[in-house]
C-alpha positions in Angstrom: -56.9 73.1 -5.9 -58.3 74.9 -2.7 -56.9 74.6 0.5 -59.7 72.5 2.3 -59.3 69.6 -0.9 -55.1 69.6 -0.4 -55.8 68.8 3.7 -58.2 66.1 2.5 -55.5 64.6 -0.3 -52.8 64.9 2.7 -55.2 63.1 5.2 -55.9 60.2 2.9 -52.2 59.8 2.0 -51.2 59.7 5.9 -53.8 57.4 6.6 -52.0 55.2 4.0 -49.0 55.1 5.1 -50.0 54.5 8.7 -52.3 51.2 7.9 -49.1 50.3 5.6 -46.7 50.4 8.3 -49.3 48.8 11.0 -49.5 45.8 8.4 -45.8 45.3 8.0 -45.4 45.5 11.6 -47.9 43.1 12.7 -46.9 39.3 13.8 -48.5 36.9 12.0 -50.5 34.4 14.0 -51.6 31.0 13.7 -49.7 27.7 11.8 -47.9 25.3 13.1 -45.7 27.2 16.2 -41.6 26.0 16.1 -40.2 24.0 18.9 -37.5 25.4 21.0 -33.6 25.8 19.4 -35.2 26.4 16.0 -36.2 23.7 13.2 -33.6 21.0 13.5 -32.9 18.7 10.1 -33.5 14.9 10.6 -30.3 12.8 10.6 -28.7 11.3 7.4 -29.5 7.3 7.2 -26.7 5.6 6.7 -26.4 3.0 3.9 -27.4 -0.6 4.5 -24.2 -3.1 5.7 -22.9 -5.2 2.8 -24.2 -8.7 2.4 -22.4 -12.2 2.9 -23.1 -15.7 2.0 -20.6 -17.8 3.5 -17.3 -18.7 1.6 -17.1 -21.9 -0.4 -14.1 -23.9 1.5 -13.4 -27.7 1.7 -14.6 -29.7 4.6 -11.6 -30.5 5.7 -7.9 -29.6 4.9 -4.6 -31.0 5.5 -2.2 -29.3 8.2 -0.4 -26.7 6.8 -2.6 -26.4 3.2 -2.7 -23.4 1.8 -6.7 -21.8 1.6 -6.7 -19.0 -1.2 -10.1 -16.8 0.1 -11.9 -14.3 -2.4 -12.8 -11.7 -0.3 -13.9 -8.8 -3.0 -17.2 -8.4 -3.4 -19.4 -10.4 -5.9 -22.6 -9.6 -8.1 -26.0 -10.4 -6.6 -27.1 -14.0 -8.2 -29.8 -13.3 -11.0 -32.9 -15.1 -12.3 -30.7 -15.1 -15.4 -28.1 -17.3 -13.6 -30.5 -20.4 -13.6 -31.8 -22.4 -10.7 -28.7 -24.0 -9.6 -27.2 -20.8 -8.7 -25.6 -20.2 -5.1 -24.4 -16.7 -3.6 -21.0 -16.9 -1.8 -18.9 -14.5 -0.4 -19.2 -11.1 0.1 -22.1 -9.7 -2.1 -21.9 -5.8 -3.9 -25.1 -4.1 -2.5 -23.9 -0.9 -4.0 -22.6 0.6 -0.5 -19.4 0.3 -1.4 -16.3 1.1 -1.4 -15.6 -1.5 0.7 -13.1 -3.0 3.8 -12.6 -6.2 4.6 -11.3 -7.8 7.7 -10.6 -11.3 8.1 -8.7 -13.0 11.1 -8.1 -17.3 12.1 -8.1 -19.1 15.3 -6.8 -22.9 16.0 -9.4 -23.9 17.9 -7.3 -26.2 20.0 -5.9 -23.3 22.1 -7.3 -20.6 20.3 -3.8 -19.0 19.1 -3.4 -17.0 16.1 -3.3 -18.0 12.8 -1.5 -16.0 10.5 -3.7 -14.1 7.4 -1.8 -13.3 4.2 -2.4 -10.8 1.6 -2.0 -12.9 -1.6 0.9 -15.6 -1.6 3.8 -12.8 -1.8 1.8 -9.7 0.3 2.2 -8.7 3.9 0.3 -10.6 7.2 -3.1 -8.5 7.5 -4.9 -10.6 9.9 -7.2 -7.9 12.1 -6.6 -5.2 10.2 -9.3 -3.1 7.8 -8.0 -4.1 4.1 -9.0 -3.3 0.2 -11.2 -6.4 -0.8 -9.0 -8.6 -2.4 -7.5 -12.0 -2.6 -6.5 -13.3 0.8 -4.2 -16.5 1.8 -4.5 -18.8 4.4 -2.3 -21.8 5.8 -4.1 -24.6 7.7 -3.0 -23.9 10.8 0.5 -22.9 10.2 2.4 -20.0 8.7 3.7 -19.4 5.0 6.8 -21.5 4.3 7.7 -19.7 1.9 7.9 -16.1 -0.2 7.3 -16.6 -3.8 4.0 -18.5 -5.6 4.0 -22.1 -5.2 2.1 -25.6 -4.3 1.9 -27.8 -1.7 2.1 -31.5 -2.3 2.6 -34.5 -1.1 1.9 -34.4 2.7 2.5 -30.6 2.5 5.8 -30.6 1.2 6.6 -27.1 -0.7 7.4 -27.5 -3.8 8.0 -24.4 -6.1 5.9 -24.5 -9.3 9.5 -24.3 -11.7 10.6 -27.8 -10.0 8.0 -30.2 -10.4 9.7 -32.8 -10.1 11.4 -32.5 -6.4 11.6 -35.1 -4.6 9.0 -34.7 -2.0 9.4 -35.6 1.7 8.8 -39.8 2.7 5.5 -40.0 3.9 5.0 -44.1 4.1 1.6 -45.4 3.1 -0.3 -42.2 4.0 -3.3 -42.3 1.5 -3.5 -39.0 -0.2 -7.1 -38.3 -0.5 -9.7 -39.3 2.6 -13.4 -40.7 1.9 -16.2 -38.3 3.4 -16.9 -41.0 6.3 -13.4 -40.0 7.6 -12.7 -37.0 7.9 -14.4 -36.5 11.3 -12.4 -40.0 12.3 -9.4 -38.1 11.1 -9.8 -34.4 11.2 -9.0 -33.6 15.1 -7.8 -30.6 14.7 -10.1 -27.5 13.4 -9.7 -23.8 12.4 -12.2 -21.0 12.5 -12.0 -18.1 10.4 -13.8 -14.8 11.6 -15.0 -12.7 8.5 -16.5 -9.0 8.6 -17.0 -6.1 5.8 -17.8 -2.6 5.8 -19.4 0.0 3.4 -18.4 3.3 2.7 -20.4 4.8 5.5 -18.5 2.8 8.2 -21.6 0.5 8.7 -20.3 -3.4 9.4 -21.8 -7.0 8.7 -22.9 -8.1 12.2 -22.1 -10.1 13.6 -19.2 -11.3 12.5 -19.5 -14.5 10.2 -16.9 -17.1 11.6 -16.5 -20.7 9.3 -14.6 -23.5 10.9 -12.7 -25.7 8.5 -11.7 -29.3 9.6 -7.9 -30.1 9.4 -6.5 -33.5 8.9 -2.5 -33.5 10.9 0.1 -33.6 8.8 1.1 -37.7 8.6 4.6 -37.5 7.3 7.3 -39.0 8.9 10.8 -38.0 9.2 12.7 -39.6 6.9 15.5 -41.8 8.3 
């Protein structure tokens, strides 16, 4: 190859390499420019609070009754359950797992009414708990530390001794027609209810029931 062709090869090749380097070096241009700090990711959405239908309680209650509450969550009532169907309590929207809080007011002078865990578990009134079966006593405290009933004006007596002799309560009727319970019931409890999913998001407000409480009748026996 003579000498004039081998400068015209070497020109061509340096030419390449210089419109290849001016190419990698140039900025692109156009398109959508990025704000300031950079490209930020959108915040997580945090799961939907867990629903709640009310609990299904009596009207009204004698002083001192004992008011088992299921507070675990329920399934969702189906077209498959039939038209009489009603959703209670606290209802599985798939957020879980979930805490429960539950706390109970006399209304009277708004003190404290105690919240059990089950009939043999620890006071948890205002604390976050595992759903689960919660005890409450009209108005009073648990009388006792083992599984039991109340009858006859509230008396305890222990399910292995039916046949105790229960405490003289005169002519006290045991069971009250509708008409008379708001005659009857003066006294009343409210129970403040509130759940949370696993993202920390809570039922609000917070649902509160009041419950009607008829005063303990008995007498002292003489």
């Amino acid at each position: 190859m003579e000498l004039g062709q081998l400068a015209a090869v070497a020109g061509i090749l340096g030419f390449l390499v210089f419109l290849g380097y001016m190419l990698a070096s140039k900025k692109p241009t156009g398109g959508i420019p990025l704000p300031p700090g950079g490209v930020v990711a959108p915040p997580l959405q945090k799961l939907p609070a867990p629903l709640f239908a009310g609990f299904l309680l009596p009207d009204a209650v004698d002083e001192g009754q004992r008011i088992p509450i299921a507070a675990w969550p329920q399934r969702p009532i189906t077209p498959q359950d039939g038209p009489c169907a009603v959703q209670r309590g606290l209802v599985d929207n798939g957020t879980g797992p979930y805490k429960v809080k539950l706390t109970a007011f006399r209304k009277a002078d708004a003190a404290r009414v105690p919240v059990y865990r089950g009939d043999t578990g620890p006071r948890c009134d205002g604390e976050w708990i595992d759903p689960g079966e919660v005890v409450i006593y009209a108005n009073a405290i648990r009388p006792y530390a083992q599984v039991g009933s109340l009858q006859a004006c509230n008396v305890f007596v222990p399910y292995d001794q039916p046949d105790a002799a229960p405490k003289d309560c005169g002519t006290v009727s045991t069971t009250l027609p509708v008409s008379a319970v708001t005659q009857v019931a003066t006294a009343a409890m409210v129970i403040h209810f509130t759940a949370k999913n696993a993202d920390g998001v809570e039922i609000t407000p917070e649902w509160s029931q009041e419950v009607a409480i008829v005063p303990n009748a008995c007498k002292t026996k003489e």
